[in-house]
C-alpha positions in Angstrom: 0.0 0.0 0.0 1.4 3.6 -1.0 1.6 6.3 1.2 -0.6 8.8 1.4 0.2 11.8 0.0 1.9 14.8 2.0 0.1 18.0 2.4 2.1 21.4 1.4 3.6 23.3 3.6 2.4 26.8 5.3 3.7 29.5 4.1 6.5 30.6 6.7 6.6 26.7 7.7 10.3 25.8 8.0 10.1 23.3 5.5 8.0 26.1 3.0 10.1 26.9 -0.4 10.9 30.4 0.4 12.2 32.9 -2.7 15.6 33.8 -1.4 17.6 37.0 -3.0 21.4 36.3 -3.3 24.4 38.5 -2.1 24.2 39.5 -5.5 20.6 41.6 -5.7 19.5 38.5 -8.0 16.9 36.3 -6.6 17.9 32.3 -6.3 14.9 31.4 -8.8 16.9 28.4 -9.8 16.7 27.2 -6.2 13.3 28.1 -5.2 11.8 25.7 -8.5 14.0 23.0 -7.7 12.9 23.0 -3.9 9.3 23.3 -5.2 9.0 20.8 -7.4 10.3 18.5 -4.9 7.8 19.0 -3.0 5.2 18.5 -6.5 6.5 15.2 -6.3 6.6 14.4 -2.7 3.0 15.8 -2.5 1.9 14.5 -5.6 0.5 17.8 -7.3 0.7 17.1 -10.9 -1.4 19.4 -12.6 0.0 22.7 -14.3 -2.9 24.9 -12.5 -2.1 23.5 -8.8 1.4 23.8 -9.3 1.3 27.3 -10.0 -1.9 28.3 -7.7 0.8 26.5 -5.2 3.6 28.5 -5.9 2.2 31.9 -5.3 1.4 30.8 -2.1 5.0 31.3 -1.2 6.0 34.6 -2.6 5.5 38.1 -1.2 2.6 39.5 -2.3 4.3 41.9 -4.8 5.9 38.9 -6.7 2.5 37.0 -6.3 0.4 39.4 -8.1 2.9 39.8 -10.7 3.7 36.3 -11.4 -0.2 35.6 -11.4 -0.4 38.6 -13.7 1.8 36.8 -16.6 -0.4 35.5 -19.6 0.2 32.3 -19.6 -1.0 31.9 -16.1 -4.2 31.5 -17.3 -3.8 30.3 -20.2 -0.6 28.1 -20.3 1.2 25.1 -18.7 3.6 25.4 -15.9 6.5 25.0 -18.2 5.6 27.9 -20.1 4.4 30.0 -16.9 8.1 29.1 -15.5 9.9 30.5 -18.4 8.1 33.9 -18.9 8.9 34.2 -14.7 12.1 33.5 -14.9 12.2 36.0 -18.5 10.9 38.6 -15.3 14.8 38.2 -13.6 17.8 39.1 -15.7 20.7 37.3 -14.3 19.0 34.3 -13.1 19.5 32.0 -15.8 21.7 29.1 -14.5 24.0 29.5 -17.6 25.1 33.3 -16.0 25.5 32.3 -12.7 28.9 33.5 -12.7 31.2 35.7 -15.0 35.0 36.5 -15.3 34.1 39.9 -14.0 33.0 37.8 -10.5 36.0 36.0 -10.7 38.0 39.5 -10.5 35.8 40.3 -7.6 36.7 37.6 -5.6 40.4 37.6 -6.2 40.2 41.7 -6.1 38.5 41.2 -2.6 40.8 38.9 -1.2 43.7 40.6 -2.3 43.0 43.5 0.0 42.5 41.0 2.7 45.3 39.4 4.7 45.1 35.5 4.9 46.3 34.7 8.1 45.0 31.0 8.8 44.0 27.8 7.0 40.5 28.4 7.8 40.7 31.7 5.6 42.5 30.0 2.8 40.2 27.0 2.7 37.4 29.8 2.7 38.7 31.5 0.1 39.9 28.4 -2.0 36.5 27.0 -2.3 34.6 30.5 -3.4 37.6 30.7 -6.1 36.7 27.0 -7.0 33.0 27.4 -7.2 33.4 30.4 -9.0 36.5 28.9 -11.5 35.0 25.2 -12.5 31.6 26.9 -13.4 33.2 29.4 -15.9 35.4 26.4 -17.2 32.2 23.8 -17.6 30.6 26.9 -19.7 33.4 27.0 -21.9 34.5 30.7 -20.6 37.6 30.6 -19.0 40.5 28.2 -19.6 42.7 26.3 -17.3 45.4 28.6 -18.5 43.8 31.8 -17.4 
């Protein structure tokens, strides 16, 4: 026998999706639909109109009344609904999570710092790292470089 169903959280549960905005200004839409749909699935919400009715639930009201303001809320599948939100948010898109220009940043940043333990090199070792083996999988900076 299958388990029943989970319910959805609350908004402002601990285990609601919330819309988080990076250090960056940019909000983390990337990560908000991933943790969503995870719950879709845990929940078992499969139809395009519950999925976004759900969603709004979580957003300020601000974002809610625009997202439910986009044509194809109405009139189009989640897919769709998803791509015309995210078209809302320059500099979400998973393929510019990062640039050169962030890479100089970072380097820039911690060049005026003084690294004085391990603790502060293994921090700033593993932002260069996320930051480096993104721009190299997307083809945009070179080992060399």
């Amino acid at each position: 026998m299958a388990a029943p169903a989970r319910h959805m959280p609350f908004r402002g549960q601990n285990s609601a999706p919330t819309l988080v905005t990076g250090s960056n200004g940019v909000p983390e839409l990337a990560r908000f639909f991933t943790d969503i749909e995870y719950l879709f699935e845990d929940c078992q919400i499969n139809a395009d109109a519950d999925k976004k009715r759900h969603i709004l639930r979580y957003l300020e009201l601000q974002d809610s009344r625009l997202w439910e303001s986009l044509p194809t809320f109405a009139a189009g599948t989640y897919a769709a609904w998803k791509n015309e939100v995210r078209a809302l948010y320059p500099g979400t898109s998973e393929e510019r999570r990062y640039s050169v220009a962030d890479l100089h940043v970072l380097v820039g940043e911690w060049n005026m710092r003084v690294i004085s333990n391990i603790v502060q090199l293994g921090e700033f070792h593993r932002a260069f790292l996320n930051i480096s083996q993104f721009l190299m999988s997307h083809n945009r900076l070179s080992e060399n470089e």
